[in-house]
N, C-alpha and C positions, 0 to 999 in steps of 0.2 A: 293156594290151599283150596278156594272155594273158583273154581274156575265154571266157564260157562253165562256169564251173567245175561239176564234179561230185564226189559223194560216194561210194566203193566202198561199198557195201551188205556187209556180213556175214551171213552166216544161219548163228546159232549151232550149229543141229541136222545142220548139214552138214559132214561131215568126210572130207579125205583122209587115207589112212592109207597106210603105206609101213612093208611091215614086212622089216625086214633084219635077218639073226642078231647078236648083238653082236660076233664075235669073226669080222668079215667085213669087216674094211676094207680088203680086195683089191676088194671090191665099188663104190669111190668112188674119183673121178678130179678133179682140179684144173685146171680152167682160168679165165683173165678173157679178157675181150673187150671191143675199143675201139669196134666198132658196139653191142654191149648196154650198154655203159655211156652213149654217145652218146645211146640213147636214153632211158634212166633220166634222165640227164639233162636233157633234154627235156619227161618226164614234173614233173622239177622248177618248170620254168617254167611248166608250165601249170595246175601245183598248188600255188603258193610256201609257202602256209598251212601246209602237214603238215610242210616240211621246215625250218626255223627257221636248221638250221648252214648250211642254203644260200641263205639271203640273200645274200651275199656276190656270189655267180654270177649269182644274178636279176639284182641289179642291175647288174653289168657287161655281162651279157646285153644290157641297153638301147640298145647302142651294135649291134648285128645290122641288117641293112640292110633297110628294108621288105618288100623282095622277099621278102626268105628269113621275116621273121617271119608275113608272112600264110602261109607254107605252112607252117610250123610249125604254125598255127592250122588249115590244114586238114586236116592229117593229125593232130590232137588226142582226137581220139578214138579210133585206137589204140593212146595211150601215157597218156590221161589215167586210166584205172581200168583197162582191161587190159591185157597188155601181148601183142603176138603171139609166138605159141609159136617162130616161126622163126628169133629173135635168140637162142635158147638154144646156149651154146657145147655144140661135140662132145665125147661122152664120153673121146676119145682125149686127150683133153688137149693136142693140138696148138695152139698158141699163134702165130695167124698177124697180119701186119700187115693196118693198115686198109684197103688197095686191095685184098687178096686177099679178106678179109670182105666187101669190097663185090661185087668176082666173085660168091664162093660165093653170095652175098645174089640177085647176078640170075640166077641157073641153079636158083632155088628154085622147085616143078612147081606151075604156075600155078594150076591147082583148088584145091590148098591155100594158094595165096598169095588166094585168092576166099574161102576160108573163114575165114582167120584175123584177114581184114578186116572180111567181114559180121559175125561175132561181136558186135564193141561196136555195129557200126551198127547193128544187128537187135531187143537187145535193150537196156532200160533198167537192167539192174543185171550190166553186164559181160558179158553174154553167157549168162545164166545161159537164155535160152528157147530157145537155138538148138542143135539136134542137132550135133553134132562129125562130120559128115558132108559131104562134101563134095560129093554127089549131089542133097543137097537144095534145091540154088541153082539145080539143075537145073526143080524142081518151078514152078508159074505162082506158088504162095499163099506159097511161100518169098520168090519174086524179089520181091514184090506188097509183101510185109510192107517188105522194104530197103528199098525204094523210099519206101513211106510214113513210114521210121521217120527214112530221111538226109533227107527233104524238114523234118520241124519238127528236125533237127538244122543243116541249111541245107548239105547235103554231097547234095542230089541228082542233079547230076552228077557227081561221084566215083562216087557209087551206081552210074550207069547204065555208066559204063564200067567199075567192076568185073563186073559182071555179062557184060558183053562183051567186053570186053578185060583182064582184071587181070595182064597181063604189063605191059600199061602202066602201072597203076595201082601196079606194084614199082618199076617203073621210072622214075616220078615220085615215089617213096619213097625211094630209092633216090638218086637227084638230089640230093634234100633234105639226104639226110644227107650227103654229098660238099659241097654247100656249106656248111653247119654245120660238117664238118668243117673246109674249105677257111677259113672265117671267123673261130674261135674255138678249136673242140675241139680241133683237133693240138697245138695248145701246153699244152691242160691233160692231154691223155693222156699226156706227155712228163712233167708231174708226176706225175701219178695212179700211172703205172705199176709206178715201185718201190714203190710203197706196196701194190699190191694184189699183188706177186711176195711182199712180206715176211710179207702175211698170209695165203697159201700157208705159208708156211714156219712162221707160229707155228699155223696148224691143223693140219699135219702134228707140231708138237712135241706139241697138247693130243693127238693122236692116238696119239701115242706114247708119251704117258705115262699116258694114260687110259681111252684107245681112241676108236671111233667118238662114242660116245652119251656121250662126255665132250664131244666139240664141240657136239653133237646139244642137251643140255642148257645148256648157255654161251647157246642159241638163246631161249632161254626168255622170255615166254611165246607168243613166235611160232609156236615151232614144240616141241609138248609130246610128250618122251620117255617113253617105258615102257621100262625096260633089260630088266623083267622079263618083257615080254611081245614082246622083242625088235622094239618097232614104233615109230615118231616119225610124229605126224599135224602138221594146220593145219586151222584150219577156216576152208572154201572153199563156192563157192555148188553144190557140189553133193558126193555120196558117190562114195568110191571108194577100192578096196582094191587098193593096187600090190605085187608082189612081186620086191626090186631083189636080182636072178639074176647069175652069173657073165656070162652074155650080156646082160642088160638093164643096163649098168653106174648108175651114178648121179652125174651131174656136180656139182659145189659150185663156186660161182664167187662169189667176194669182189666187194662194189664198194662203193664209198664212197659214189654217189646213190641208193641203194636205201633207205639210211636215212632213217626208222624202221621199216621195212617187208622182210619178204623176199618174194623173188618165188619161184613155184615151179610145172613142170609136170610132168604125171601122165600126160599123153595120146599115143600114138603118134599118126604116127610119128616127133614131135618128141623130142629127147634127154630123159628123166629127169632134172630138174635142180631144184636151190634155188640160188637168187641169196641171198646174206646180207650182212648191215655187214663192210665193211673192219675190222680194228683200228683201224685211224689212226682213222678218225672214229667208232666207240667211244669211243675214247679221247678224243678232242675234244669228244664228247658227252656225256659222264658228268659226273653232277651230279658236284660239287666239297662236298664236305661242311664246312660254317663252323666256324670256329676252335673255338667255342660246344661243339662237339658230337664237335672231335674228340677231347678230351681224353678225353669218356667211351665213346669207341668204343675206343679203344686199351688205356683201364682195361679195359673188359670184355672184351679179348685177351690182357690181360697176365693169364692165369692155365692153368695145365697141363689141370687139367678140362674148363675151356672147350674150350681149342683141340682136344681129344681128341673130345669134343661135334660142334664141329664136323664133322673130319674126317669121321666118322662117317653124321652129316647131308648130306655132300657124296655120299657113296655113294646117299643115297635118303631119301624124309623119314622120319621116324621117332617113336616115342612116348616117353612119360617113361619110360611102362614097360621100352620096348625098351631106351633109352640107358641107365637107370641100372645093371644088370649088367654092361654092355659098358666103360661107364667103371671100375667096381668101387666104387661109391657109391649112398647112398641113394635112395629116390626123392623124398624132401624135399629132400635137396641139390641135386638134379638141376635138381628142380620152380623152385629157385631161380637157379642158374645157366640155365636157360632165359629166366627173367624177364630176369636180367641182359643176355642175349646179346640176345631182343625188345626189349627197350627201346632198345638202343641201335640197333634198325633191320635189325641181320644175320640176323637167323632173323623169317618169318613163320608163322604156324600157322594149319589149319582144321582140320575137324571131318571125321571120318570114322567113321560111326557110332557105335561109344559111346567110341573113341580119338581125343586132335587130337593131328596130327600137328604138327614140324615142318620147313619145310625152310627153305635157306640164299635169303637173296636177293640175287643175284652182283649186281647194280648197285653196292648199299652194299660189298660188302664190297671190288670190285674200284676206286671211289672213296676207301677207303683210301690205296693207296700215293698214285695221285694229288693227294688233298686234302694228303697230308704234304708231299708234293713242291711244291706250289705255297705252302703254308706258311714251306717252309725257303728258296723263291729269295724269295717276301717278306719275309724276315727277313734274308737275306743284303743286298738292296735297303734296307733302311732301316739295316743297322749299315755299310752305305759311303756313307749320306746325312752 
């Protein structure tokens, strides 16, 4: 059904970096959106392999009506490894319904709706060969390239009316989503929604109890914080160093099909934004830790040093050397309630010149309550058998 598949390339050496003071969360704005989710969505279908919790939808998926799923298919290339910059909600945090997002969608300045399309068609690893210029579509060896690049992708009529007309080429984007939506989507945005208003609300509580770069780290290892260097990168196919200003805000928008993955742009004159996992499917997705193993994650909770250890560790990774004064214990004791907290999986450690550090790893620890919880309703289930 969803033929063609492609693999996002990473290029390790390549990093964006966004540096924001810690104590700036006027600087960050919340909003979701039923067209970026729409098409995250979509991105699912034509990648089912990455996303696992969303088989469910694939398969329902099946029942879309020919029509609509060849244009899904042809419009696959700019949701299958990129995604376009122009589904990024506005910094204002205005929260609009899906026919107004489809408006704003077709009043978006056609140059840039030509560019953020050429992107994936232009280049083979998401766009990474194509200047963020919108002049250059203008040049003969830019247009040349499109053309040759949609022809072995089988999109070279697409190609040639983006080039000449891509108010139609929105506008046939645009279509697609209205009947997707019209099809399937309105009844699961109707679910989706309080789910992604609720994890507004628990980012705003980590915000408030931790601050920015307490969410910022919960990201991990998508998106790697420095508290100390007041910056949070990703590494993307190319460098670049943002500075998210009183005026340049920075949106955060929750969504539940972006998992395992977040999305995130850097580039005017599209909004500042990272797309991240809802809670809800976090939560849905978090390994379950076996009966086996949880007795000895909770043994290694159940002690004052420990848990003190941790806290600690949740500030920033840290050494034996560091923790054992800060706890008021040895550093052979320490050395050993480390092992204990390693072993059972909550703390990993590396090497950082002649100290290893270590830090917390929030999967296990945040599968705790979980794994307890799915424990006690199995056990409540078998003593009413």
């Amino acid at each position: 059904m969803w033929p063609g598949s492609r693999t996002y390339v990473h290029h390790p050496g390549m990093t964006i970096v966004f540096r924001l003071p810690v104590a700036s969360a006027e600087r960050v704005s919340f909003c979701y959106s039923a067209i970026l989710e729409a098409v995250l969505s979509l991105h699912v279908l034509v990648e089912p392999k990455h996303h696992p919790v969303q088989h469910d939808w694939v398969r329902a998926m099946r029942r879309l009506s020919p029509a609509l799923k060849r244009e899904i298919d042809v419009f696959a290339f700019s949701y299958r490894a990129y995604f376009p910059a122009f589904l990024f909600p506005s910094p204002t945090g205005e929260l609009l319904d899906f026919s107004s997002e489809i408006r704003r969608l077709r009043s978006t300045d056609p140059e840039l709706v030509r560019l953020e399309f050429a992107i994936p068609l232009i280049g083979p690893q998401a766009g990474g060969s194509l200047p963020r210029d919108p002049s250059v579509l203008h040049e003969e060896s830019f247009r040349q390239r499109l053309i040759d690049r949609a022809s072995v992708e089988a999109n070279a009529e697409l190609a040639a009316t983006l080039l000449d007309d891509p108010r139609a080429v929105l506008d046939r984007f645009a279509d697609l989503l209205v009947s997707y939506w019209e099809e399937a989507f309105a009844t699961e945005w109707a679910h989706l929604e309080p789910g992604l208003a609720a994890s507004v609300q628990e980012a705003g509580r980590k915000i408030a109890g931790r601050g920015i770069y307490g969410l910022l780290e919960s990201l991990w290892p998508e998106v790697r914080a420095d508290t100390d260097a007041g910056s949070f990168s990703l590494q993307r196919p190319h460098d670049h160093v943002v500075d998210i200003s009183p005026d340049n805000l920075f949106v955060l928008t929750p969504s539940v099909y972006v998992w395992p993955h977040v999305r995130v742009n850097c580039d005017a004159p599209w909004p500042l934004g990272l797309v991240f996992p809802a809670s809800s499917i976090v939560h849905e997705a978090r390994p379950r830790i076996p009966p086996t193993e949880l007795t000895a994650v909770l043994r290694a909770l159940a002690d004052d040093s420990r848990l003190r250890t941790l806290r600690l560790i949740a500030e920033r990774p840290r050494s034996t050397q560091e923790l054992a004064p800060l706890v008021g214990i040895t550093e052979a004791a320490m050395s050993k309630h480390l092992r204990t907290l390693t072993d059972a999986g909550l703390l990993a450690r590396h090497r950082e010149g002649y100290y290893v550090l270590y830090r917390l790893v929030p999967d296990r620890l945040a599968a705790v309550g979980t794994s307890l919880d799915s424990f006690l309703q199995t056990t409540d289930s078998l003593l009413a058998q």
